[in-house]
C-alpha positions in Angstrom: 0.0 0.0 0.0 2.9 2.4 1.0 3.7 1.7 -2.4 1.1 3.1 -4.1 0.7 6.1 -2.1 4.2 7.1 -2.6 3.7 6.7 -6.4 0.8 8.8 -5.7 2.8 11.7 -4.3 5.0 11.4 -7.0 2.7 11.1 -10.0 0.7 14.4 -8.9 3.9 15.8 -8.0 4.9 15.8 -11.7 1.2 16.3 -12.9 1.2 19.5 -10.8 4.8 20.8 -10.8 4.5 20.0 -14.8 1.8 22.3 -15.6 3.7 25.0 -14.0 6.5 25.0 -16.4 4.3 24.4 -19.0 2.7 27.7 -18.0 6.1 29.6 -17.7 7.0 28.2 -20.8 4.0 29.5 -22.8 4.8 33.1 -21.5 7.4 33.4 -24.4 5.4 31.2 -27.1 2.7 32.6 -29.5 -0.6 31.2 -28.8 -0.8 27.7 -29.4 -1.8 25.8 -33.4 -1.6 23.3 -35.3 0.4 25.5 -37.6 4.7 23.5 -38.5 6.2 26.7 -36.5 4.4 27.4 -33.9 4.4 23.4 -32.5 8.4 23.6 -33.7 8.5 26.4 -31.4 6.5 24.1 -28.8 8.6 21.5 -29.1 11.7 23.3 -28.9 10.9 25.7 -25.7 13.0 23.5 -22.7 10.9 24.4 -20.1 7.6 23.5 -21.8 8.6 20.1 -23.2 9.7 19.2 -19.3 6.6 20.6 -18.1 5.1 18.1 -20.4 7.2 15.5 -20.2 6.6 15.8 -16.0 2.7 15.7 -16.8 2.6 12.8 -19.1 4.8 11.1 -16.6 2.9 11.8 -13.8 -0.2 10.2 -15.7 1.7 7.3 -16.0 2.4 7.0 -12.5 -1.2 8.0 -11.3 -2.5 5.1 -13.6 0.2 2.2 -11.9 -0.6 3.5 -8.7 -4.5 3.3 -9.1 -3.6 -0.8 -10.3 -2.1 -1.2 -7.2 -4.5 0.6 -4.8 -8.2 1.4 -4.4 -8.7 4.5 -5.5 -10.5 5.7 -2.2 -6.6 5.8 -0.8 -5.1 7.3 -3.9 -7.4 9.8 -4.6 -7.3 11.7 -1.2 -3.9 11.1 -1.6 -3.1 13.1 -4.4 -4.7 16.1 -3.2 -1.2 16.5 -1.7 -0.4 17.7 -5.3 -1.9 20.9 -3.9 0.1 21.0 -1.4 3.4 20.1 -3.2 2.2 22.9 -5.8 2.3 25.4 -3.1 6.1 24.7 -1.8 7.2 24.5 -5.7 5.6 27.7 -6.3 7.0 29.4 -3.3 10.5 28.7 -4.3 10.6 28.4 -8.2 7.9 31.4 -9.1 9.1 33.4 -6.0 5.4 33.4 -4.4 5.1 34.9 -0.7 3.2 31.9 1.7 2.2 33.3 4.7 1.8 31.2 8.2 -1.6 29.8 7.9 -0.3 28.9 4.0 2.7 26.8 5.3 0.4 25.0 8.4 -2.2 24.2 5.8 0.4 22.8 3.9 1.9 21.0 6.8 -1.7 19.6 7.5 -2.2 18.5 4.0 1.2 16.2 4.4 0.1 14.7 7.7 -3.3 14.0 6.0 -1.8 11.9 3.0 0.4 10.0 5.9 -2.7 9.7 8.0 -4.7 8.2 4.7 -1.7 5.7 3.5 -1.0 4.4 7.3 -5.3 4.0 7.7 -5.5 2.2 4.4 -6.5 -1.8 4.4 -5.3 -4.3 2.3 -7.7 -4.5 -0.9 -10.1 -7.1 -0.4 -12.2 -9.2 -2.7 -15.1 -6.9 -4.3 -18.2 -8.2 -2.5 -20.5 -6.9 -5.2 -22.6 -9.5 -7.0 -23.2 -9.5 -10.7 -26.8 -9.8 -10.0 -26.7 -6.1 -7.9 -25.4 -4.6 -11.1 -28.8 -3.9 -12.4 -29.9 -2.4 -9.5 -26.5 -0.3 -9.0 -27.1 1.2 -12.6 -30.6 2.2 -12.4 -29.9 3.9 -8.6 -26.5 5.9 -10.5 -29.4 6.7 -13.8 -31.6 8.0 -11.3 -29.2 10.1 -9.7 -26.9 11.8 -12.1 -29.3 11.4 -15.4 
């Protein structure tokens, strides 16, 4: 399980931290087409294709760790992007965190340790085929 949550941190790490320099990259690039030199200028920018590269890799993370873990540890889990987000901001974009900003942060930390050392084992699904039926008209009815 520890496992998976650290992959967790990690994937939405690079999910989070990724769209950052994809952002900062963009501020020097014309807006984006489908047109040869504007994706050669894309493709070319550094801190755009790691910001991508970070994302897509982060992606690939979140989807190993969700085979490894139910996703009602891994998604709490990677709300500590936010967190992460906050700490990268602070020292690569030069943003001011104030007190309650770095305690909130803190919080969010001891949450996603909280989460990963509650988690169980994954057990067997308990669900019966036969409930399906039921469990599709009730999510119909609900969201439709």
């Amino acid at each position: 399980m520890w496992k998976s949550v650290f992959l967790t941190i990690i994937a939405t790490a690079g999910n989070n931290i990724g769209k950052v320099l994809q952002k900062r990259g963009t501020l020097i690039l014309p807006p984006l087409s489908l047109k040869f030199n504007v994706l050669r200028a894309y493709i070319s920018n550094v801190t755009w294709i790691t910001g991508f590269l970070m994302d897509l890799s982060g992606a690939g993370l979140m989807l190993l760790a969700i085979s490894e873990a139910p996703v009602s540890v891994i998604q709490p889990v990677s709300g500590c992007g936010l967190a992460i987000l906050s700490v990268f901001s602070h020292f690569y974009l030069k943003e001011i965190m104030n007190p309650i900003d770095w305690m909130a942060i803190t919080l969010a930390a001891i949450g996603t340790i909280g989460v990963g050392a509650g988690a169980e084992e994954p057990k067997e699904s308990s669900v019966l085929l036969s409930h399906l039926p039921v469990l599709i008209f009730i999510i119909t009815f609900l969201f439709v």
